[in-house]
C-alpha positions as a LaTeX table, in Angstrom:
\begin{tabular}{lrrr}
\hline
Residue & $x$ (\AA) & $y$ (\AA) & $z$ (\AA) \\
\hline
Unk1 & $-1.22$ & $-47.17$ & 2.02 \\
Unk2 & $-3.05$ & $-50.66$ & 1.36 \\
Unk3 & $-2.99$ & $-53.88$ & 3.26 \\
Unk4 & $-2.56$ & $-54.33$ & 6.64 \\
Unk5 & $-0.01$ & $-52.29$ & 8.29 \\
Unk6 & 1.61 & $-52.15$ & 12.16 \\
Unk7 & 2.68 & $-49.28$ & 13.99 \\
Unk8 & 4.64 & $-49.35$ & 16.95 \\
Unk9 & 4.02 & $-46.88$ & 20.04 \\
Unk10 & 5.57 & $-43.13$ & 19.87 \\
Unk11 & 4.85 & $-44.02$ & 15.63 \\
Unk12 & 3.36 & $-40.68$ & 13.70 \\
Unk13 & 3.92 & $-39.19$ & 10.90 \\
Unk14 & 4.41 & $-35.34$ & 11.72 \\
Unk15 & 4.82 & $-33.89$ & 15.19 \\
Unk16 & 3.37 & $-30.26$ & 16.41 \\
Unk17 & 4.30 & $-28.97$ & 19.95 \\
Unk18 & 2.79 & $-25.69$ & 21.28 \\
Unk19 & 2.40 & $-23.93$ & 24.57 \\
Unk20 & $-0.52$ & $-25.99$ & 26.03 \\
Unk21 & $-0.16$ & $-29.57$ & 24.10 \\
Unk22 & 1.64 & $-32.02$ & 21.68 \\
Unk23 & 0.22 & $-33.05$ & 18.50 \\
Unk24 & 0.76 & $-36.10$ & 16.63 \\
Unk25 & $-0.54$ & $-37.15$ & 13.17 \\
Unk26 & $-0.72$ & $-40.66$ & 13.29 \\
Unk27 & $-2.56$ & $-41.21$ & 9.69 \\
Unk28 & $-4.50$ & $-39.71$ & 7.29 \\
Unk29 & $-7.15$ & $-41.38$ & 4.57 \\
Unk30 & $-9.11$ & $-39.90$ & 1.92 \\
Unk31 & $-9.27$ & $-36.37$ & 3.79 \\
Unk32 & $-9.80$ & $-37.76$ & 7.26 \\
Unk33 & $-6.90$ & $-37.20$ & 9.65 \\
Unk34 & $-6.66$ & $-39.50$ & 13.07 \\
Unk35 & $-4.52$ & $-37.83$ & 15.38 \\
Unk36 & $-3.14$ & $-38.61$ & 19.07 \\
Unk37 & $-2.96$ & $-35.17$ & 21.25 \\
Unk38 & $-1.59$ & $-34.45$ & 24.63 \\
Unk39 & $-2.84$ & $-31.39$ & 26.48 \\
Unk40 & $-1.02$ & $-30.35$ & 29.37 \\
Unk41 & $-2.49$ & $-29.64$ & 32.82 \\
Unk42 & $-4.67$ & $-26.47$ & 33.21 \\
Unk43 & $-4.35$ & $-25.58$ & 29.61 \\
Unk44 & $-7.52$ & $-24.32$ & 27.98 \\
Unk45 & $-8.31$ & $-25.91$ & 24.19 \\
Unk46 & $-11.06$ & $-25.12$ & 21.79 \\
Unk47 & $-13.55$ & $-27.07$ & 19.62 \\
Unk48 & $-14.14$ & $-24.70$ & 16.61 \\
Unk49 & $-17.09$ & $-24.57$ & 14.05 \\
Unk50 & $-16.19$ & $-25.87$ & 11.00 \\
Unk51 & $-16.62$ & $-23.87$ & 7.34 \\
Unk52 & $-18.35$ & $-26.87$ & 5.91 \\
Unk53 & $-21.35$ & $-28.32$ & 8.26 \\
Unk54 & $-20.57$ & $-31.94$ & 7.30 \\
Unk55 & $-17.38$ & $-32.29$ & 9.12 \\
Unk56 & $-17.33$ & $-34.55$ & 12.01 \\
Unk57 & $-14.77$ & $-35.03$ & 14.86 \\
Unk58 & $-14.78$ & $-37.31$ & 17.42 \\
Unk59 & $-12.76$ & $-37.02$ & 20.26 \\
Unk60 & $-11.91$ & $-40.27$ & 22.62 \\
Unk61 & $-10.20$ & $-39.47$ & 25.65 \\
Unk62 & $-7.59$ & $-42.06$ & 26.79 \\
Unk63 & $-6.32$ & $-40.66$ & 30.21 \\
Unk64 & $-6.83$ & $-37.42$ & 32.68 \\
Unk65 & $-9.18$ & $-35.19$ & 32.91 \\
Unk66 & $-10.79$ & $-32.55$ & 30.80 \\
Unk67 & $-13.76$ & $-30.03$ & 32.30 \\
Unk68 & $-16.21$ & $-28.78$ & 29.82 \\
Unk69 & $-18.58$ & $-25.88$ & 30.57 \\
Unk70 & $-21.56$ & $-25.46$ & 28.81 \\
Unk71 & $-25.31$ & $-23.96$ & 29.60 \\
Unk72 & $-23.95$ & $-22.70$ & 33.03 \\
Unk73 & $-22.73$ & $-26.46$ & 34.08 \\
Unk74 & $-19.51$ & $-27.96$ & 34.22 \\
Unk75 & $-19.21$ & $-31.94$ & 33.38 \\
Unk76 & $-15.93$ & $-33.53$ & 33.59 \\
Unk77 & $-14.75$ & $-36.30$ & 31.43 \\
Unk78 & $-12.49$ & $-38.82$ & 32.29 \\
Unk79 & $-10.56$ & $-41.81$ & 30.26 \\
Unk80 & $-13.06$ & $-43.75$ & 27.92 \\
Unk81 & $-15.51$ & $-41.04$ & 27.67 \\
Unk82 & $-15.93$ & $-39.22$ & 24.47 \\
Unk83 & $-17.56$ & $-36.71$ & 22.58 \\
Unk84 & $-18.08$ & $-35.92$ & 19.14 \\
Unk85 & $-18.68$ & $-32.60$ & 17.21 \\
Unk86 & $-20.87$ & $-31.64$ & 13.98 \\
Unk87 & $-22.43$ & $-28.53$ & 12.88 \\
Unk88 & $-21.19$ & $-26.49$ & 15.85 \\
Unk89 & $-22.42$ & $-22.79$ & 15.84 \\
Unk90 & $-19.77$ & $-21.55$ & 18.24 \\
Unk91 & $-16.43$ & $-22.14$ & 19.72 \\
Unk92 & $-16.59$ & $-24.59$ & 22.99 \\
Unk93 & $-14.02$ & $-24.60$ & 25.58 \\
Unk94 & $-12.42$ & $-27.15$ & 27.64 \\
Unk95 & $-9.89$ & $-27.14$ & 30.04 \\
Unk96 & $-7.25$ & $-30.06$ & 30.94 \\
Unk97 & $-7.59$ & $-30.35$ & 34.73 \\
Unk98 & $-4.58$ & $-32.97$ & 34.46 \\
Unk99 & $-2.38$ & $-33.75$ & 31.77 \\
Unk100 & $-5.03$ & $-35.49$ & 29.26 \\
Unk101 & $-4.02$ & $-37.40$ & 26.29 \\
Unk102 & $-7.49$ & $-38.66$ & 23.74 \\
Unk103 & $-7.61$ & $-39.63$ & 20.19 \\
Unk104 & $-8.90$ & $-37.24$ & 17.55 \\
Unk105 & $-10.18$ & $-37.90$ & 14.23 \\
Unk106 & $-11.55$ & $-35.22$ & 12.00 \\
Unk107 & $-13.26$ & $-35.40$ & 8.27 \\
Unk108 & $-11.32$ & $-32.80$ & 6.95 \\
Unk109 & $-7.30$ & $-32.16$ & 6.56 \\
Unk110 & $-6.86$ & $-30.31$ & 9.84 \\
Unk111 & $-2.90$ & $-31.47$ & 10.55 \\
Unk112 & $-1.58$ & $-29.30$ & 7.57 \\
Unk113 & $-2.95$ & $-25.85$ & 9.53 \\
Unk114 & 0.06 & $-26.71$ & 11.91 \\
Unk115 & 2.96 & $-26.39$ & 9.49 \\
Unk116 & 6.94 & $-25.44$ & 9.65 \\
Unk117 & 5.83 & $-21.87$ & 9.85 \\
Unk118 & 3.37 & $-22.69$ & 13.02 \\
Unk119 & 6.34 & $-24.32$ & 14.60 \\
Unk120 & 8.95 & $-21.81$ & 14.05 \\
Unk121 & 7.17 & $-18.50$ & 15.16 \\
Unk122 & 6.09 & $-20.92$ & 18.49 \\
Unk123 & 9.41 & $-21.21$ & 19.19 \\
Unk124 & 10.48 & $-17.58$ & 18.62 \\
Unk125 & 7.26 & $-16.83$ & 21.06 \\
Unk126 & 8.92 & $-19.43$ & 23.73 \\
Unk127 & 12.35 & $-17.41$ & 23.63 \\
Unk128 & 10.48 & $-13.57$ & 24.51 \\
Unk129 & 8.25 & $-15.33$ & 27.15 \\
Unk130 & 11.78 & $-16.87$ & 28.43 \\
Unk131 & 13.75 & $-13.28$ & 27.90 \\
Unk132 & 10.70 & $-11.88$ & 29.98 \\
Unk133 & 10.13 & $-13.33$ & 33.13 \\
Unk134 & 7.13 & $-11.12$ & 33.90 \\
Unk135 & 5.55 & $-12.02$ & 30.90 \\
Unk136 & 5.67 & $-15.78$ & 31.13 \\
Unk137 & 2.58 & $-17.32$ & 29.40 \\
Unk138 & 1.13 & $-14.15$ & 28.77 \\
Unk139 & 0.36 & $-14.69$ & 25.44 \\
Unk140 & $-1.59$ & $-17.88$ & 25.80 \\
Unk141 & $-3.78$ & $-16.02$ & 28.50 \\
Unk142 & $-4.61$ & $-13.24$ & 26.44 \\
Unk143 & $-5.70$ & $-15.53$ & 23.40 \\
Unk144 & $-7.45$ & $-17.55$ & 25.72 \\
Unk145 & $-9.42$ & $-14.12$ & 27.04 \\
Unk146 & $-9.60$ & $-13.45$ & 22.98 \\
Unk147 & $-11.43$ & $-16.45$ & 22.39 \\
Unk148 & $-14.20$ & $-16.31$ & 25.22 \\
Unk149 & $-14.71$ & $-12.70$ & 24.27 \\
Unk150 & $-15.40$ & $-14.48$ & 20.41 \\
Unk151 & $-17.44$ & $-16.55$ & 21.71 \\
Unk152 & $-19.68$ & $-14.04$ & 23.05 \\
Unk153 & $-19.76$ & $-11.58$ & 20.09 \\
Unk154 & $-20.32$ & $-14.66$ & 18.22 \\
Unk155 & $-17.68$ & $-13.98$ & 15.63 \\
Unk156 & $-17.58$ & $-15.81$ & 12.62 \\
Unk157 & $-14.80$ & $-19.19$ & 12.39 \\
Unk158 & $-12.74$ & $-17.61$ & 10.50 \\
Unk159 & $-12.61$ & $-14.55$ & 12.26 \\
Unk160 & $-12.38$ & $-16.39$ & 15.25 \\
Unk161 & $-9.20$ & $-18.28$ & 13.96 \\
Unk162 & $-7.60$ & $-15.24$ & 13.06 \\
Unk163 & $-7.58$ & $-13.58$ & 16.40 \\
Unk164 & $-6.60$ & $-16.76$ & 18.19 \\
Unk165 & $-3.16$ & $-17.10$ & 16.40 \\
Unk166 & $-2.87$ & $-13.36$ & 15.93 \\
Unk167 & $-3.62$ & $-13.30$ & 20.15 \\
Unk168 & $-1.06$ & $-16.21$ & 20.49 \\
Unk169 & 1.45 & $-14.22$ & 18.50 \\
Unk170 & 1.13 & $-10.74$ & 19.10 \\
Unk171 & 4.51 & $-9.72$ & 20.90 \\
Unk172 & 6.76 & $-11.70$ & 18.81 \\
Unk173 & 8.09 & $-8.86$ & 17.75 \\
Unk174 & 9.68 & $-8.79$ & 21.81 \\
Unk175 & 12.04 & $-10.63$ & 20.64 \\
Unk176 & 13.93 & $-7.58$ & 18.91 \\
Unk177 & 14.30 & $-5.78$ & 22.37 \\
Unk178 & 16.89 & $-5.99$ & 24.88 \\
Unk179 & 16.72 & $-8.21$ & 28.16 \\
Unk180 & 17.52 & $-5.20$ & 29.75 \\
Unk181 & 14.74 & $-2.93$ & 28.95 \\
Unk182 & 12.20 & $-5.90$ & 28.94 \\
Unk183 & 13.06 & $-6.21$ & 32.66 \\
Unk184 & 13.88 & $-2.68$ & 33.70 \\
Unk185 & 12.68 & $-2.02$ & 36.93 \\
Unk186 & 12.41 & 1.52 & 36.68 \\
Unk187 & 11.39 & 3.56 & 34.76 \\
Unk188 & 11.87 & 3.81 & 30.89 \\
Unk189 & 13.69 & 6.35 & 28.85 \\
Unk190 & 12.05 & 7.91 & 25.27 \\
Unk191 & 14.82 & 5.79 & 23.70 \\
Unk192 & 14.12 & 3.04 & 25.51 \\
Unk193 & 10.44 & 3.46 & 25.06 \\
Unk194 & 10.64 & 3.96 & 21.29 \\
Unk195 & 12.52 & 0.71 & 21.15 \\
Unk196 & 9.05 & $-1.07$ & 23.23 \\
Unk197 & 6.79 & 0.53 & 20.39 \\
Unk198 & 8.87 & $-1.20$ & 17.52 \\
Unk199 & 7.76 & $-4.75$ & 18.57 \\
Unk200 & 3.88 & $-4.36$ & 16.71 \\
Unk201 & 6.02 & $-3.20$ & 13.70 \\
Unk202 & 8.58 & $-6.45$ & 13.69 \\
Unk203 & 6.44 & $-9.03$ & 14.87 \\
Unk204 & 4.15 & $-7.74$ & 11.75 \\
Unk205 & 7.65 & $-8.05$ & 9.67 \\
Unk206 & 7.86 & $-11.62$ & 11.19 \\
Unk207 & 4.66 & $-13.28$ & 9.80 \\
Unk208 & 4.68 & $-11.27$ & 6.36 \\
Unk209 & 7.38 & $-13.67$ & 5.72 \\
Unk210 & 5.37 & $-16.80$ & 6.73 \\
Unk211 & 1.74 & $-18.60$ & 5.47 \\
Unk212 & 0.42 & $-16.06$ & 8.24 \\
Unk213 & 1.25 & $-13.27$ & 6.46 \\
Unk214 & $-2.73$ & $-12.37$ & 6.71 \\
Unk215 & $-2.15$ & $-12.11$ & 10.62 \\
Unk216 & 0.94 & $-8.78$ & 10.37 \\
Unk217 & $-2.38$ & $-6.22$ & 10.42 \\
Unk218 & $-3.77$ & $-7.27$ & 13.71 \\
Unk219 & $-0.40$ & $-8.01$ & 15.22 \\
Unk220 & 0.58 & $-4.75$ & 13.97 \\
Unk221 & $-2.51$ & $-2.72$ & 15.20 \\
Unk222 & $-2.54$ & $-4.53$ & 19.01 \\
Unk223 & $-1.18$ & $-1.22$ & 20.60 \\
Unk224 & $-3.43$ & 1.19 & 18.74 \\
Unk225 & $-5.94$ & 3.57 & 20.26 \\
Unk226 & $-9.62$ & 3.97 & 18.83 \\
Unk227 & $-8.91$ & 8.17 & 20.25 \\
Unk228 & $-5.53$ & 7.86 & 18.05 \\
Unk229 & $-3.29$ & 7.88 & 21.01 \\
Unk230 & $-1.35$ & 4.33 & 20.27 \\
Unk231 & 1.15 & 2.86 & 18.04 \\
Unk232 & 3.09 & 2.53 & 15.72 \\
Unk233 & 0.49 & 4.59 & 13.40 \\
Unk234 & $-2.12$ & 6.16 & 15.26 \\
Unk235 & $-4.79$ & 4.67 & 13.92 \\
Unk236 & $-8.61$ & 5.68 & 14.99 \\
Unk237 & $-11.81$ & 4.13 & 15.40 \\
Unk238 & $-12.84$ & 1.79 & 12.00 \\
Unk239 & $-9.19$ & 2.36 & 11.08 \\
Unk240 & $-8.28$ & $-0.75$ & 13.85 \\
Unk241 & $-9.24$ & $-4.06$ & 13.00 \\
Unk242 & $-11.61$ & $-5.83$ & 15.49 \\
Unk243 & $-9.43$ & $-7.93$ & 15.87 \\
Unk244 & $-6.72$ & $-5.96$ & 17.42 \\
Unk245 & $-9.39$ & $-4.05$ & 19.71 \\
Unk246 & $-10.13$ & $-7.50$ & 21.33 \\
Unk247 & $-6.16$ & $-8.26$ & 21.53 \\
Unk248 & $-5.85$ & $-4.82$ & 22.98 \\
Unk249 & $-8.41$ & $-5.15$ & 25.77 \\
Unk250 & $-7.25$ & $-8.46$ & 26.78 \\
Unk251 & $-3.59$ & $-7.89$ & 26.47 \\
Unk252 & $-4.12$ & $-4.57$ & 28.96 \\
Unk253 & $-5.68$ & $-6.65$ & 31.07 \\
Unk254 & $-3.81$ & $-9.27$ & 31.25 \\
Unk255 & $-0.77$ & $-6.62$ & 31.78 \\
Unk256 & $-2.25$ & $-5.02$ & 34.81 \\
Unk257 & $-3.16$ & $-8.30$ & 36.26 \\
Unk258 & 0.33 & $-10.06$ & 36.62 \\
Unk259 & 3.34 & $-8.60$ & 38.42 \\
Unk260 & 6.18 & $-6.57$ & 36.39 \\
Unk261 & 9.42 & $-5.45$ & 37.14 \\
Unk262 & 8.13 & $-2.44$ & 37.90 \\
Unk263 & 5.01 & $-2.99$ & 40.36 \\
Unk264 & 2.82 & $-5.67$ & 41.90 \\
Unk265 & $-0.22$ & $-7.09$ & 40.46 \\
Unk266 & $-3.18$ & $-5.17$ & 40.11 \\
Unk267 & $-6.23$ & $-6.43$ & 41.22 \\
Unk268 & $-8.84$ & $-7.80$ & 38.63 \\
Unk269 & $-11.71$ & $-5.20$ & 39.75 \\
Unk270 & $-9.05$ & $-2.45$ & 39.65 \\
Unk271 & $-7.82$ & $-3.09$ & 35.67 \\
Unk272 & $-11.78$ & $-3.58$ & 34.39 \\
Unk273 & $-12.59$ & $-0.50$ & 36.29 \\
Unk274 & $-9.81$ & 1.02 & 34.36 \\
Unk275 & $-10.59$ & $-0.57$ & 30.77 \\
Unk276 & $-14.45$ & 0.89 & 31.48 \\
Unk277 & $-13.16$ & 4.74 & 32.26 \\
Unk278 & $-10.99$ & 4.50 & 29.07 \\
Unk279 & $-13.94$ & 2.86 & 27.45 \\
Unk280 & $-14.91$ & 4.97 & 24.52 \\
Unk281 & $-11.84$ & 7.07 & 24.54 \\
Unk282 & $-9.10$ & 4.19 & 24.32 \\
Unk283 & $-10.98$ & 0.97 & 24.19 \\
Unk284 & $-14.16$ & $-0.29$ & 21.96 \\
Unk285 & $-16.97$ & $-0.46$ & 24.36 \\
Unk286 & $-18.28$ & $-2.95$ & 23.28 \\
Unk287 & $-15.06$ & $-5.26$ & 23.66 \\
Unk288 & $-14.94$ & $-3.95$ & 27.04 \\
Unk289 & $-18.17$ & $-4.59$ & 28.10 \\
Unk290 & $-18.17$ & $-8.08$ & 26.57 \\
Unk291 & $-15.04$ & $-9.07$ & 28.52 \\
Unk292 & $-16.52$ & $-7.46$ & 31.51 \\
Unk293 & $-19.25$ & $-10.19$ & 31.30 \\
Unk294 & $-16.45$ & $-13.23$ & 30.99 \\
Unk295 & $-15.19$ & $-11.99$ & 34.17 \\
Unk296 & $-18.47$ & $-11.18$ & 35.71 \\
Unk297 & $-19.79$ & $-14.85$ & 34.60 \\
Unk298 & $-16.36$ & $-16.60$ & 35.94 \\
Unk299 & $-17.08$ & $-15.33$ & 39.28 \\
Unk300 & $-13.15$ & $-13.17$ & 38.68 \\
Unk301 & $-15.00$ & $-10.38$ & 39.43 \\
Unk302 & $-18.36$ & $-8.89$ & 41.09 \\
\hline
\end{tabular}
């Protein structure tokens, strides 16, 4: 687009909205893409490392709040503070202390990553966290507990990528299953129960048919067991992608941490000491004992 050209507010040319923020495309120029984001209060985001080293981003915020957390110290940035990014080795979180809005422009195409597909399996992630009251933002917490257990194995970006969406999406499949057994109180019936262990197997189905096709393995694999005792296949040890063994940590935990229909929260110390005495038999150890430290170093537990 030459010459000089006006834009009037609430003007972009694509619009993404996900669980924790809005994204708007407001141009893009010989690979560089200038977007406007909104991230909602208490939502965590990411900064990941590029493939190439050249990229640069620069982030300027234009209202809120934002904490960042690095080398054991927390700084928090307000409107008209900024921060750019180049050559990053590892993943950096922030988290929006208020609803924070900040311009973002990036050297490479980074808008097109957030296409129709993105959009629709959000939505169909929405509707089971809304058919599941227990289970309300689960997701997002266990790919947020995904992503600091990344950072800490220092997984590789694209690896890294993978598990975050895969994290984000891994009981879409829930949609498949009756309100009714989603919210039992009781107890479940086999029948009932074999209906739970179809939603790996669906939500698999679900993103075959998408441009995250490459995600159905570790959605598929989130409930297996490294002894063989999970589902759908029964998969052991190296036969589980890592992945899955991070989802499956984090998802248990996150699952014994927040009330069900069925029983009261269980306390953080309580579902670690569980993950460590199934360590080795159901879990990787080494997933376990890395998100034992993320809990350890945010003071969650002792």
């Amino acid at each position: 687009m030459s010459g000089l050209n006006l834009f009037k507010r609430g003007t972009n040319i694509d619009i993404v909205r996900q669980f924790s923020n809005e994204l708007s495309l407001l141009g893009r120029e010989n690979g560089v893409d200038i977007m406007y984001q909104t991230v909602f209060k208490d939502k965590m985001f990411y900064v990941y490392p590029s493939e190439d080293p050249e990229t640069y981003e620069f982030v300027y915020i234009l209202s809120g709040e934002i904490e960042y957390e690095g080398n054991g110290e927390k700084q928090i940035l307000k409107a008209h503070d900024y921060f750019t990014v180049k050559g990053l080795k590892s993943p950096e979180f922030f988290k929006a202390k208020t609803d924070v809005t900040y311009l973002w422009i990036i050297t490479e195409p980074t808008f097109h990553q957030l296409s129709e597909d993105h959009r629709n399996l959000n939505d169909l992630i929405k509707k089971v966290e809304s058919r599941d009251r227990y289970t309300f933002n689960h997701s997002e917490r266990v790919a947020v507990y995904s992503m600091k257990v990344a950072k800490k194995l220092k997984l590789d970006t694209a690896t890294a990528n993978k598990l975050n969406r895969a994290a984000e999406l891994h009981d879409i499949g829930k949609i498949n299953v009756p309100v009714e057994i989603l919210n039992k109180p009781g107890k479940l019936t086999k029948d009932e129960f074999d209906l739970i262990k179809k939603h790996p197997g669906d939500g698999a189905d679900m993103v075959r048919k998408t441009s995250y096709s490459y995600l159905a393995e570790i959605i598929e694999q989130h409930h297996e067991r490294i002894d063989g005792s999970g589902y759908p296949f029964g998969l052991k040890g190296n036969e589980i992608t890592l992945e899955a063994k991070i989802i499956a940590v984090c998802d248990t935990y996150d699952a014994m941490t927040d009330d069900r229909a069925y029983r009261k929260a269980l306390s953080p110390q309580f579902a670690i000491d569980e993950l460590n005495r199934l360590s080795g038999i159901q879990y990787e150890p080494k997933v376990v004992q890395t998100f034992e430290e993320v809990l350890k170093e945010e003071g969650i537990i002792n």
